[in-house]
Structures are given as C-alpha cells and as structure tokens.
C-alpha positions as CSV (number, residue, x, y, z in Angstrom):
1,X,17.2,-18.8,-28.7
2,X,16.0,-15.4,-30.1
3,X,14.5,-17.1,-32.9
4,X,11.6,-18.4,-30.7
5,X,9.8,-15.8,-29.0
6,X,6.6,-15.4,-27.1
7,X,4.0,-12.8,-27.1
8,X,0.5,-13.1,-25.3
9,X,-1.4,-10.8,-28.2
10,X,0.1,-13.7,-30.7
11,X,-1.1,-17.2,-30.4
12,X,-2.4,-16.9,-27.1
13,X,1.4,-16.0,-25.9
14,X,2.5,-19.8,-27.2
15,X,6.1,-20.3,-28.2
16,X,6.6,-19.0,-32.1
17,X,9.0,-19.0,-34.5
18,X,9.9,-14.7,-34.4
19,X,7.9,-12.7,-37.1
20,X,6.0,-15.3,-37.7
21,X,2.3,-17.1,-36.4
22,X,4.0,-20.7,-36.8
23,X,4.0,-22.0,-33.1
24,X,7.0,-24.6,-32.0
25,X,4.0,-27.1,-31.1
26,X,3.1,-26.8,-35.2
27,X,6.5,-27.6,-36.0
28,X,7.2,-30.0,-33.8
29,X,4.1,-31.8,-34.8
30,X,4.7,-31.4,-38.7
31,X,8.4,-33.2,-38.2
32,X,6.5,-36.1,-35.6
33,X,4.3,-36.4,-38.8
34,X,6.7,-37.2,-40.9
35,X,7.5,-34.1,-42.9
36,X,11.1,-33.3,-44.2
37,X,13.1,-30.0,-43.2
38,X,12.7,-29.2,-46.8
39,X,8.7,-30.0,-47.5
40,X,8.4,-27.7,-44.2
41,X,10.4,-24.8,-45.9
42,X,8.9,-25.2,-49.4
43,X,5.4,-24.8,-47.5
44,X,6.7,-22.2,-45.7
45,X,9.3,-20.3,-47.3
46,X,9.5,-17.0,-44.9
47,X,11.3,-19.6,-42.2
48,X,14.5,-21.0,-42.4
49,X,16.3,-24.2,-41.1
50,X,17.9,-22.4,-38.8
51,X,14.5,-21.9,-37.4
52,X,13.5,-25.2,-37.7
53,X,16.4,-26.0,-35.1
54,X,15.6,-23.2,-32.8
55,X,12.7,-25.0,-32.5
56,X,13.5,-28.7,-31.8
57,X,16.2,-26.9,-29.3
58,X,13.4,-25.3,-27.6
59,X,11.3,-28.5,-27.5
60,X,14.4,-30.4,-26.1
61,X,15.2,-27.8,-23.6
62,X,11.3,-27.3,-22.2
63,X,11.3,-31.4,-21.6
64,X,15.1,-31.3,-19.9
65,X,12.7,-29.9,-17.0
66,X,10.1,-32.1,-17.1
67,X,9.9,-34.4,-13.8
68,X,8.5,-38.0,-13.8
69,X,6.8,-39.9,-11.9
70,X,6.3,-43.9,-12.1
71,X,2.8,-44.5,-11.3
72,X,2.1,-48.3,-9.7
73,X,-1.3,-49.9,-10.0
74,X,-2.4,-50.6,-6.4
C-alpha cells in the first residue's frame, strides 16, 4: 500500500498515487469510464500498473468498511 499515499499540501490531502498529483478517485473514475490499463499508462506514462492496482486495492479496501443501511419508504 505504499504506492498510495496522502498528503494534506497535495490534493487537498486526497488519496494519490506516490510522486504523483493523480488521485485514486481520478483513476478509479477513468477505469468506471471505460479506459483500458494501457490507454491510462500511455496518457500517463510516469505510473505503472502496479499503481493502477494499488489503487483499485485501496478503493476495495476503503468500501470493505463501508456500513449500509436499507432505507424503507414509510
């Protein structure tokens, strides 16, 4: 998991791929777009798949906590 780090002077202090300004969210939402592991690392060649996987771990692991709740109509 050290390939996703957080700093609040970066982003806000949102999760990003290390060295980098490319937050987990902008991945995530580039591959729920439709992009391919390799359009993402032709557009952005300083990353590596192995980051690309750091981040759908992250994304995984951050909603294995998530609690729901069914909400009824009344």
């Amino acid at each position: 998991m050290n390939r996703i780090i957080t700093n609040p002077k970066i982003l806000g202090g949102k999760p990003i791929i290390k060295g980098t300004r490319l937050s987990v969210k902008f991945i995530m939402n580039l591959l729920g777009s439709g992009a391919s592991y390799q359009e993402i690392l032709n557009d952005y060649p300083h990353i590596s798949v192995e980051d690309i996987y750091a981040c759908l771990n992250f994304a995984a692991k951050t909603l294995k906590n998530d609690v729901y709740f069914k909400i009824e109509s009344a």
